[in-house]
N, C-alpha and C positions, 0 to 999 in steps of 0.2 A: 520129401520122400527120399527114403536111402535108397545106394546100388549108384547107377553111374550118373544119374541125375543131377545136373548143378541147381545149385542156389539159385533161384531166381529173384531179384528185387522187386518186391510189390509197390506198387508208384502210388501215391496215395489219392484218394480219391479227390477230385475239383471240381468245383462248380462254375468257379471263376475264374476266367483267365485273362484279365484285362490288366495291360500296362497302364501306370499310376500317369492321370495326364492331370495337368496342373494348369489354369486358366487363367491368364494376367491379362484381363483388358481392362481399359480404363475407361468407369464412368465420364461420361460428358454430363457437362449442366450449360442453364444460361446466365446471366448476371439477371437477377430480378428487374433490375432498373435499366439496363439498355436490353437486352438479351441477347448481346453479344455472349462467345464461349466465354467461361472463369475462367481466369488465369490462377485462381489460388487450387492446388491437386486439390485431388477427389480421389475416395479412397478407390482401389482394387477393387476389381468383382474376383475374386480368388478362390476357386471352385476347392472345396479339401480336398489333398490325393486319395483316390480310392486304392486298395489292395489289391495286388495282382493275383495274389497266393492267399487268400483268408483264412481255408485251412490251414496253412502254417506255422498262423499266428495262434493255437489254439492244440499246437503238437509239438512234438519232438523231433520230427522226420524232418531230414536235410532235404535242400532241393537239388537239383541235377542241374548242369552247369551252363544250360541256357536257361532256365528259371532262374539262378543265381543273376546272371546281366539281367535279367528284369526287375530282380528286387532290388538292385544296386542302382538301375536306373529311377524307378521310382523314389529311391532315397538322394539321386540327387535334384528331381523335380520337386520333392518337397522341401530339399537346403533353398533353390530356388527362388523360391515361394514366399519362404522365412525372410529370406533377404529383398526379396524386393515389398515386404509386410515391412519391415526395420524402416526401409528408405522411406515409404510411406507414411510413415507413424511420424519422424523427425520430420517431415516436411509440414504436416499436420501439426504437430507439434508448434512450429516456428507460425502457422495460421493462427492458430488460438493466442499465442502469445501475441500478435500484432491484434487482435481481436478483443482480447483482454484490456492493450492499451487506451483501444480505441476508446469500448465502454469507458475506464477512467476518464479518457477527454471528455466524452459527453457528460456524465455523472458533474463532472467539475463545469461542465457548462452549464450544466441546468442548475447549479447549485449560485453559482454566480449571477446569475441572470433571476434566479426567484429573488435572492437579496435586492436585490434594484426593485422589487413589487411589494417588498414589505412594506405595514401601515405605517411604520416611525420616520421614515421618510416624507410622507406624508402628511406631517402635521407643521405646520406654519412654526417661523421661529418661535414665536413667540412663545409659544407653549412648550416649545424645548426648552428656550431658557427656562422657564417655571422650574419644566422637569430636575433639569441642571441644578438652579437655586436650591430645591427642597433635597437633593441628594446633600449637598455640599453642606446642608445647614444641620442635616443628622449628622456626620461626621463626626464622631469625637474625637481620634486618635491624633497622633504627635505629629506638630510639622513635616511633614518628608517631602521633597521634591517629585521620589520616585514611586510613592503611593499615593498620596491624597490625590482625592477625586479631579481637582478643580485642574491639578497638571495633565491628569492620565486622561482628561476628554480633550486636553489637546492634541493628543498623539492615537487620536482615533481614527479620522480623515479629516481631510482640507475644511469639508463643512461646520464642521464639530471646533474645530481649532477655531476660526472666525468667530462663530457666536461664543466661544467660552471668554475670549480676548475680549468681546467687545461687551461684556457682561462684569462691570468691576464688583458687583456684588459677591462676585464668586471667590473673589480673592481677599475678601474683605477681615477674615477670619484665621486668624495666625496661634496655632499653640507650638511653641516650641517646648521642648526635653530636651537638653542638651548635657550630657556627657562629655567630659573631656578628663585629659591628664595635666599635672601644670607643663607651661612651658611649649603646651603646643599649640602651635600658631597657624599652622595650616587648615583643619577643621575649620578656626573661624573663616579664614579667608574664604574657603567654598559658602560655609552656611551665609555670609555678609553678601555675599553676591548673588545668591540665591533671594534671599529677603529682600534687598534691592529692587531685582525682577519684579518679585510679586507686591510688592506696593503701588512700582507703578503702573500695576494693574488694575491697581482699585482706582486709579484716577482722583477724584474728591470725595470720595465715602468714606463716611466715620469706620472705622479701623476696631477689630475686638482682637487684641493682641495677650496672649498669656505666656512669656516668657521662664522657665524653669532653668537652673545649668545643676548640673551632680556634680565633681570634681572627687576625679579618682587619682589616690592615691598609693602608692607601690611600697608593697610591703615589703623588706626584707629581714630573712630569719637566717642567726647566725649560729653554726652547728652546736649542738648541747646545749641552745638557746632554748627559752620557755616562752 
């Protein structure tokens, strides 16, 4: 209205006028097994802040400047909030990591401990050896120390190493390939003392030995040579 009439500020309409309150208490639990209190936290019961001014958020209109300290305090009940959610979550966080480990121990316990139940365990030497023999006797491949069968059940466990040793059948079968350069004398020395070993593993058993040697030679080509 003109003439002498001021301006009047229209306050805008509210429905709402409740300071943002923020709720941080902390769940209690019991430990299932004693039920004594858990020492591992529990998360927050963390009420969301509600709106002091909800029309506000849905307008243009400034608030007046004790509405102002109430939306400034509700913005620090909700940093708050945020921060002690952060703390929670890290602490939480460091549960499940020790929880995680734990399953891996068990996991690795029950994995170890079904190994001990398995049937191959359970079958009398004798029928290991068998077993052992008919691996050893399909075999074809080249002498090697570090693959053929008859070494690699030694270095399985304590029980496996015993029956293979005490089993000369298994060693009774020798194919070498041998490779060399002239002049080198170390190869044999390993392979001589290798072969050694496994003879006298055979004890008195007739022996099926197939010795091969290659002898490589070095070429040299001299420039604008053919």
């Amino acid at each position: 209205m003109m003439g002498g009439n001021k301006l009047q500020r229209t306050p805008i309409r509210r429905r709402h006028r409740v300071h943002a309150q923020v709720t941080c208490t902390a769940t209690t639990m019991s430990c299932i097994r004693c039920g004594f209190p858990s020492e591992a936290p529990q998360p927050l019961n963390i009420t969301p802040p509600f709106a002091p001014f909800p029309a506000y958020l849905t307008s243009n209109a400034a608030p007046d400047d004790s509405e102002t300290v109430q939306v400034r305090q509700a913005i620090a009940h909700a940093r708050n909030a945020i921060s002690s959610l952060d703390q929670q979550t890290d602490a939480l966080l460091l549960v499940l990591k020790e929880l995680a480990t734990r399953r891996e121990q068990c996991t690795s316990f029950i994995d170890a401990h079904e190994r001990v139940l398995t049937p191959i365990r359970q079958l009398p030497p004798e029928i290991m050896g068998e077993i052992f023999l008919r691996a050893v006797e399909q075999e074809d491949a080249p002498w090697n120390p570090d693959t053929n069968i008859s070494w690699r059940l030694t270095r399985v466990c304590i029980a496996w190493r015993t029956l293979a040793l005490a089993s000369p059948y298994l060693w009774r079968k020798i194919n070498v390939v041998h490779t060399y350069t002239p002049y080198d004398v170390a190869p044999w020395e390993v392979l001589r003392n290798a072969l050694n070993t496994q003879i006298e593993r055979t004890s008195d058993v007739p022996l099926f030995v197939r010795f091969n040697t290659v002898e490589l030679r070095t070429t040299q080509t001299t420039e604008g040579g053919v």
